[in-house]
C-alpha positions in Angstrom: 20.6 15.2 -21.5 17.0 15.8 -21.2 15.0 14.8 -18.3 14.1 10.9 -18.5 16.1 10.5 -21.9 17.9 7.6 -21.3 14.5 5.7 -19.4 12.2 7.0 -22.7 14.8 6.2 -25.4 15.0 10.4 -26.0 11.4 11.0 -26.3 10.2 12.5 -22.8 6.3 12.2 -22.4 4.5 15.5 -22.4 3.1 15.2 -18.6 6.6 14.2 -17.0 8.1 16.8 -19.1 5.6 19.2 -17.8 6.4 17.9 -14.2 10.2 18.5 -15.0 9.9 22.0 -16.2 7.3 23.1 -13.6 8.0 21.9 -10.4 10.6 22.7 -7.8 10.9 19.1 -6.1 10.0 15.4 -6.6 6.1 14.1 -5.8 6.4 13.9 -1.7 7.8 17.2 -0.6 7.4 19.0 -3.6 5.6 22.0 -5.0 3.9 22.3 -8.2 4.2 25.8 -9.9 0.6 27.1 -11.1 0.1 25.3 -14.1 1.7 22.0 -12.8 -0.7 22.3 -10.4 -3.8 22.7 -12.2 -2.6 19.9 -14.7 -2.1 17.7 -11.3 -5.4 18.5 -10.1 -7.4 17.6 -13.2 -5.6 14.3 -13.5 -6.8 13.5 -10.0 -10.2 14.4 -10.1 -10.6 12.1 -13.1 -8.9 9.6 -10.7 -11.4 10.4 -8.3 -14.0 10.0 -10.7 -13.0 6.5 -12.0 -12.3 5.1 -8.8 -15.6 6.9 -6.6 -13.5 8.3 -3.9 -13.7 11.8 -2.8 -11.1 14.4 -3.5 -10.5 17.6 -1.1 -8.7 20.9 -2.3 -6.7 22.7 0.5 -6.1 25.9 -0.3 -3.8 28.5 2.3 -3.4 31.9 2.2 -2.9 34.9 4.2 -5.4 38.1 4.1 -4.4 41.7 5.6 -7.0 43.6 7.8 -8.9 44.8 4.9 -9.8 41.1 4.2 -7.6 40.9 1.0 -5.6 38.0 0.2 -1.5 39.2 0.4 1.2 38.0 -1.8 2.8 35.1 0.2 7.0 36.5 0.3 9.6 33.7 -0.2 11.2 33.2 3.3 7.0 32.9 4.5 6.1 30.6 1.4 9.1 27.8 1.9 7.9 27.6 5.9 4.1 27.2 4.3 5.4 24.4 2.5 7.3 22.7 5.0 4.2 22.9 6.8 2.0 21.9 4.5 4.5 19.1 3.6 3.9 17.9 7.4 -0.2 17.6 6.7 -0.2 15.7 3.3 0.4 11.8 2.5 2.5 10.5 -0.4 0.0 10.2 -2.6 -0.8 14.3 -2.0 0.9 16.9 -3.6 1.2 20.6 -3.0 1.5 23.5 -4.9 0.8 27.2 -6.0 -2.9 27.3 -6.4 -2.6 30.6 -7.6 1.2 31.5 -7.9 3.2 33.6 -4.7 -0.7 34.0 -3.2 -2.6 31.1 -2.3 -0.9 27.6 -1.7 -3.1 24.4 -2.4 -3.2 20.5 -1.5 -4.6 18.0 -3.6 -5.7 15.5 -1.0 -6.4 12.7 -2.8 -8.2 9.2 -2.4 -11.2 10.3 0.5 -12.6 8.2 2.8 -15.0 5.3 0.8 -17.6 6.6 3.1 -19.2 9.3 3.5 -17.5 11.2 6.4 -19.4 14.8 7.1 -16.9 15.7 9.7 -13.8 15.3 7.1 -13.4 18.9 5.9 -13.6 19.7 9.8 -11.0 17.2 10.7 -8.8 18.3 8.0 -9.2 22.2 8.5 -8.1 21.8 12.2 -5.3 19.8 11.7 -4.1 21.9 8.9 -4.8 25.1 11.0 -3.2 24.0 14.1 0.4 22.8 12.3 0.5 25.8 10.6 0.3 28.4 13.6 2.7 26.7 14.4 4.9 26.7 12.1 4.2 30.3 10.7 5.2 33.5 12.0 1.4 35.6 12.8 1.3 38.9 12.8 -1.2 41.7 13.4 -1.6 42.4 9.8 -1.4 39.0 9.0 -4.6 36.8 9.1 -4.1 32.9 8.1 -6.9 31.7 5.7 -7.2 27.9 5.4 -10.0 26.7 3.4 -11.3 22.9 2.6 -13.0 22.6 -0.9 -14.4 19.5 -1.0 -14.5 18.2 -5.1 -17.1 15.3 -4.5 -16.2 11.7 -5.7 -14.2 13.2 -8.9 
């Protein structure tokens, strides 16, 4: 039986079937392959849009000594997301940003005010859970950036 059959009398909308075929878990606590992702994040920046609230992309990775992002190995990824899992809200979501190298947060629904210190305040946060949490080594250099996407 197809995913959501029996709720949408056989015919699966295109987004939730999307959702089914592209991500590994549900909404809080799971992650959003590539495309899922991207597909996730344009929905919410119209959101953001519509509703005037700002919208901040997190996006993790790791870089080597020669400043070059690395591929992110499985074992390191699922510890990322656990992580990352422990930094976002319910109505966040996490994914590849760009798939097995940089992992990303949609943070949705910003402060109604402006806030200049937010990226700041989300960075450390983010930062300090995650060396924690991750195993650092010499050739391993964390990389945690805060895009902020303006009010949509």
């Amino acid at each position: 039986m197809a995913l959501g059959s029996t709720l949408f009398h056989g015919r699966v909308p295109k987004a939730l079937a999307l959702m089914g075929r592209l991500s590994l878990w549900g909404r809080k606590g799971q992650i959003y392959s590539e495309e899922a992702f991207r597909h996730m994040l344009a929905i919410e920046r119209k959101r953001a849009r519509r509703s005037n609230r700002p919208l901040f992309l997190l996006l993790v990775g790791f870089k080597g000594n020669s400043g070059s992002g690395l591929e992110i190995p499985p074992a390191l990824a699922a510890r990322l997301f656990s992580g990352l899992g422990l930094c976002v809200r319910e109505i966040d979501f996490v994914g590849w940003h760009r798939e097995g190298r940089i992992a990303g947060a949609v943070l949705a629904q910003g402060p109604t005010e402006p806030n200049p210190r937010a990226v700041t305040r989300i960075f450390e946060r983010v930062t300090a859970v995650l060396r924690r949490r991750l195993p650092m080594t010499g050739e391993r250099i964390l990389d945690v950036r805060v895009v902020p996407l303006g009010r949509g």
